[in-house]
C-alpha positions as CSV (number, residue, x, y, z in Angstrom):
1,X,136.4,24.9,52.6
2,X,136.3,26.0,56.4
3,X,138.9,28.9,54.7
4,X,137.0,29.9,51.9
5,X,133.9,30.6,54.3
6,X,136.0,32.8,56.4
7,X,137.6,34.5,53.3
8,X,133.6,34.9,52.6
9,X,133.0,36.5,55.4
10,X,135.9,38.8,56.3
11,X,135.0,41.0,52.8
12,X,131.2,40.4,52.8
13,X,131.3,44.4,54.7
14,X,132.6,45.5,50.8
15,X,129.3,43.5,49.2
16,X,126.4,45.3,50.2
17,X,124.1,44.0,47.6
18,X,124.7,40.6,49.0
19,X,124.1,41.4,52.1
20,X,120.6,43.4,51.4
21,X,119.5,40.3,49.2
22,X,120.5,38.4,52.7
23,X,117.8,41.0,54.5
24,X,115.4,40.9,51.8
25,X,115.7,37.5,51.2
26,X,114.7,36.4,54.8
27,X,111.8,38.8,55.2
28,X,110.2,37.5,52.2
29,X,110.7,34.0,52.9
30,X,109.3,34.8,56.4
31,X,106.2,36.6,54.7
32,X,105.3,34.2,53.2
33,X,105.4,31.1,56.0
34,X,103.1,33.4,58.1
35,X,101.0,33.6,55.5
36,X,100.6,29.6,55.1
37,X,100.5,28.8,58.7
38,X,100.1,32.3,60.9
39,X,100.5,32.1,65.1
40,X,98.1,34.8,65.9
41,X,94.8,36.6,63.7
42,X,96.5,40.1,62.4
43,X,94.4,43.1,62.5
44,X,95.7,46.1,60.4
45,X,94.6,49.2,60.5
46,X,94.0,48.8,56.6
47,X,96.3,45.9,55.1
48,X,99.2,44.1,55.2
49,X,101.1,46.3,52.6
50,X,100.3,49.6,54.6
51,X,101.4,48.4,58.0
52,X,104.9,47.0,56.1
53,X,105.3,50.1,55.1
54,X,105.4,51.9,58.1
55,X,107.8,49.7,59.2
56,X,110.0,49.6,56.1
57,X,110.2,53.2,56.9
58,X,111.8,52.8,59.8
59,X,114.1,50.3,58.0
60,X,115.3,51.8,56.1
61,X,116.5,54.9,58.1
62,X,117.9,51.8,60.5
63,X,120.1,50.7,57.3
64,X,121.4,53.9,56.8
65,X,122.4,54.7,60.1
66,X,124.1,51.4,60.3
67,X,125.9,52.0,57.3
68,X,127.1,54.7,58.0
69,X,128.6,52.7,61.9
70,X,130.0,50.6,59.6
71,X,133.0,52.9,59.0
72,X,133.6,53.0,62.5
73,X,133.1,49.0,63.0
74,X,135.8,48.1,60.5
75,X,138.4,51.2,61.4
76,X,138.1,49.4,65.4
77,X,138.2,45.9,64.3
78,X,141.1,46.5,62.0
79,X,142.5,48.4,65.5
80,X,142.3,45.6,67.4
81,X,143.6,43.0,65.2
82,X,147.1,45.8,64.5
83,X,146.8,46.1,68.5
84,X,145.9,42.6,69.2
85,X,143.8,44.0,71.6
86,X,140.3,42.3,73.0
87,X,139.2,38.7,74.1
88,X,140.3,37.2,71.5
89,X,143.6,38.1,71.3
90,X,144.5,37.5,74.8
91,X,143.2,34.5,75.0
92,X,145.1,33.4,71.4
93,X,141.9,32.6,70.1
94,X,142.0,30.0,67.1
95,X,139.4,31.0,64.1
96,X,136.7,28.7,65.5
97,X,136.9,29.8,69.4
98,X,137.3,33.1,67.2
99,X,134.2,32.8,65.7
100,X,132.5,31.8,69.4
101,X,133.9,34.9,71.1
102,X,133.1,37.4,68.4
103,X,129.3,35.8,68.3
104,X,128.3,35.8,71.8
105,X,130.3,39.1,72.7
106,X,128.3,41.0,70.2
107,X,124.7,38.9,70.3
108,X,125.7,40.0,74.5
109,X,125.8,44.0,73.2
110,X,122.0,43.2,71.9
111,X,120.5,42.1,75.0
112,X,122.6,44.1,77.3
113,X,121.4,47.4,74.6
114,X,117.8,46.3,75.1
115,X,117.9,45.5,78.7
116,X,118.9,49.1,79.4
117,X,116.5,50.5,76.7
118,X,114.1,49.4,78.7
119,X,114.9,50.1,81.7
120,X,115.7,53.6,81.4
121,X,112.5,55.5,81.1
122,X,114.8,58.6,78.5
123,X,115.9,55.3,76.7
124,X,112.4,54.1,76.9
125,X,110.7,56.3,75.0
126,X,112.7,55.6,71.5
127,X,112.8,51.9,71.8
128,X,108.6,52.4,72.8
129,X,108.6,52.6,69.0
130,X,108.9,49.3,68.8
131,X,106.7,47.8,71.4
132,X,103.6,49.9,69.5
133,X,103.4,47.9,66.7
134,X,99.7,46.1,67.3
135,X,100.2,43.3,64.6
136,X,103.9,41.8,65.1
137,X,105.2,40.0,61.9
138,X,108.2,39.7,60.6
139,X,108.2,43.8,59.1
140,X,108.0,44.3,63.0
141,X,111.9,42.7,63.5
142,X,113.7,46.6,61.8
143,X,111.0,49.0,63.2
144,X,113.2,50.7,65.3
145,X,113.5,54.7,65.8
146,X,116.8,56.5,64.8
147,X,117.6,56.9,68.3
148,X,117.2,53.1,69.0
149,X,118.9,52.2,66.0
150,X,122.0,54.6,66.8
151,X,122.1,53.3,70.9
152,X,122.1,49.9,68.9
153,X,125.5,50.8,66.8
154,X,127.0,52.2,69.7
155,X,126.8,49.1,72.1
156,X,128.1,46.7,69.0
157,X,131.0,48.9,68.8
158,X,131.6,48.8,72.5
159,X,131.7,45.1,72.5
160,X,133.7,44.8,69.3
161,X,136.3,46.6,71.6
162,X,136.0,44.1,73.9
163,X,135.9,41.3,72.4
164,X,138.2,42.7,69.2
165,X,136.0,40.4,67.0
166,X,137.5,40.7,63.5
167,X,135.6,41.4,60.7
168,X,134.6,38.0,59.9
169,X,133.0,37.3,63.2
170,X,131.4,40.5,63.2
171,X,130.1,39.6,59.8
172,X,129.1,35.8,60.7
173,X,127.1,37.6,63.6
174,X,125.6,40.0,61.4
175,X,124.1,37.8,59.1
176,X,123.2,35.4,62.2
177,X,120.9,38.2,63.9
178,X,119.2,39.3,60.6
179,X,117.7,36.1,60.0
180,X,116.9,35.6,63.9
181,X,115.4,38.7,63.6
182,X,113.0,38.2,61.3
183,X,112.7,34.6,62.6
184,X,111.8,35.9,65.9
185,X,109.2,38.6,64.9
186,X,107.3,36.5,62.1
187,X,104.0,35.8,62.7
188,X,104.4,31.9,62.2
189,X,103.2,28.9,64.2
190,X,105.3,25.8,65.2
191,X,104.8,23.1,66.9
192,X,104.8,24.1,70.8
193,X,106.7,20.9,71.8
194,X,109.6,22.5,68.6
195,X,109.2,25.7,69.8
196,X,110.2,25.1,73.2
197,X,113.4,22.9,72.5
198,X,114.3,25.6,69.9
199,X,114.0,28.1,73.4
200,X,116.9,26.4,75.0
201,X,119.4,27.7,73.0
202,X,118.2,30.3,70.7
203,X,115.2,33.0,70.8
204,X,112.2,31.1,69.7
205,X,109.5,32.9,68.0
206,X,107.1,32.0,70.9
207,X,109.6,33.4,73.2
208,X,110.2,36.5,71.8
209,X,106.4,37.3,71.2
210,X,106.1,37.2,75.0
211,X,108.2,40.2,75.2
212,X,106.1,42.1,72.8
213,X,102.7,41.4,75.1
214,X,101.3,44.7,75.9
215,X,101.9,44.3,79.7
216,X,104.3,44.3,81.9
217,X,106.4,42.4,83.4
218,X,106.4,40.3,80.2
219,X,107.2,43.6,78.1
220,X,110.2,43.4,80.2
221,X,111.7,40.1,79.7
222,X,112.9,38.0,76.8
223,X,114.9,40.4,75.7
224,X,117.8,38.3,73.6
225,X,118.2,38.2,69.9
226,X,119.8,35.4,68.7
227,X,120.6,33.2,71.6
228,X,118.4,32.6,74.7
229,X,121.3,31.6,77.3
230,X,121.5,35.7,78.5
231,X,118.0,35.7,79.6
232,X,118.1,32.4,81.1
233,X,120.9,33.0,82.7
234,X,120.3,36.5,84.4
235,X,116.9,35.8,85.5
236,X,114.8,37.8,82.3
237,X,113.4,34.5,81.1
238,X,109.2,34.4,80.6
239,X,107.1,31.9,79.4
240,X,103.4,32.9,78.2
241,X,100.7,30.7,76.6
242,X,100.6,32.3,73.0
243,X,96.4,32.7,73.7
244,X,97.3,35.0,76.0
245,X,99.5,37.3,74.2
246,X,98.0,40.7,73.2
247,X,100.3,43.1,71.4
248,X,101.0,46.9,71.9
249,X,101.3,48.6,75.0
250,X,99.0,50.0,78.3
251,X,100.5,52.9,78.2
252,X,102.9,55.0,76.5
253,X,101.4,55.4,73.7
254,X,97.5,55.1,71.8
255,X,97.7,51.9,70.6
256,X,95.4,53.5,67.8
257,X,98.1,55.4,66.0
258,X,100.7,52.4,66.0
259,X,100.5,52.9,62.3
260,X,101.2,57.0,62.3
261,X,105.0,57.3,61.2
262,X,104.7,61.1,62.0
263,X,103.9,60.4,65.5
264,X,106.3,58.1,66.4
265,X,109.0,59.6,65.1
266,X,107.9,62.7,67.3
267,X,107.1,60.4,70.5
268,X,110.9,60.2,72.3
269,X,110.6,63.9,72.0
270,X,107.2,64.1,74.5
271,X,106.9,64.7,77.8
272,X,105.9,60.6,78.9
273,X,107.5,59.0,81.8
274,X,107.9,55.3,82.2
């Protein structure tokens, strides 16, 4: 069985219909659980449907940027199995401890990528797309500018080197951080007590909603995407009471236009300073 699920894996790359019905499949699920029980009162500009839209727009260009890394992600993790060359491989990693190198190396590339996203102000202004979105739900999780989307592929790759996760870890990871994604970002309410023991190991939808408040320093914390432990253990950790919690940003950007594709497409190109 444990075989058959890394046979799964390792060629899931060559099934992309799978994996958009994966995609798909958790943002609708996730739509409609914020629906039934929602964490905070939404307030589109118009409706639901235009503000996904928006964001799908940005998804989409995200997907086929991604696709196209993809080349480059098997080509290196084909590399560094021929090489044996990485973590894994030094350390004679069997599949599971495999499988655990691979998915912390590369959930490590996402909070390292957003760390510095946010921390330099040329980096900032791409990943401010983002932070504008007024009404976080789970649409929110793949609204990411081109430029944010391409420093993304470019960090995974780095720690695929690293690490030389093969191509079923890289998948197993991949699939992982889609559905934390739009786990993280949907606009649903658990219990607090749940919510909180979820925090201890992996980004709980309470915790990551403190990193989209519109202020800083909470703006600037929370920054993990699967697993909690990097924030926690480099000192980026914030807790928030959800009542306080106010999305967008105090500066940057109108919070007005949040929903003007146009615009923030244009924004990295501006003269703003963080």
């Amino acid at each position: 069985m444990f075989e058959k699920i890394i046979a799964h894996f390792e060629t899931l790359e060559h099934r992309p219909l799978e994996r958009m019905a994966i995609l798909v499949g958790g943002l609708i699920f996730f739509w409609i659980i914020e629906g039934a029980t929602p964490l905070l009162p939404m307030q589109y500009k118009k409706n639901k449907l235009q503000h996904a839209a928006v964001n799908f727009g940005f998804t989409v260009i995200h997907l086929i940027i991604h696709t196209i890394l993809a080349i480059f992600i098997v080509k290196l993790s084909d590399w560094c199995r021929d090489s044996k060359f990485g973590l894994v491989y030094w350390f004679n990693s069997g599949v599971m401890m495999t499988i655990i190198i691979s998915v912390l190396a590369l959930d490590f590339s996402s909070w390292l990528v957003h760390l510095v996203m946010h921390k330099n102000a040329f980096l900032w202004k791409f990943h401010t797309v983002h932070h504008t979105d007024n009404n976080v739900d789970v649409t929110t999780g793949l609204r990411h500018h081109p430029g944010d989307s391409l420093l993304r592929g470019i960090f995974f790759i780095l720690l695929i080197f690293v690490s030389g996760a093969p191509m079923y870890g890289v998948m197993i990871y991949q699939t992982l951080v889609v559905v934390a994604t739009a786990f993280t970002h949907a606009n649903i309410r658990l219990p607090e007590k749940v919510d909180y023991i979820i925090s201890f190991i992996l980004v709980s939808p309470n915790m990551h909603k403190v990193h989209h408040h519109w202020k800083q320093p909470f703006t600037d914390s929370n920054y993990g995407a699967t697993f909690s432990i990097w924030d926690r253990l480099f000192g980026t950790y914030k807790q928030l009471d959800v009542k306080d919690i106010k999305y967008g940003l105090d500066r940057y950007y109108p919070n007005e236009e949040d929903e003007n594709f146009g615009r923030l497409m244009a924004h990295p190109f501006k003269k703003t300073t963080k």
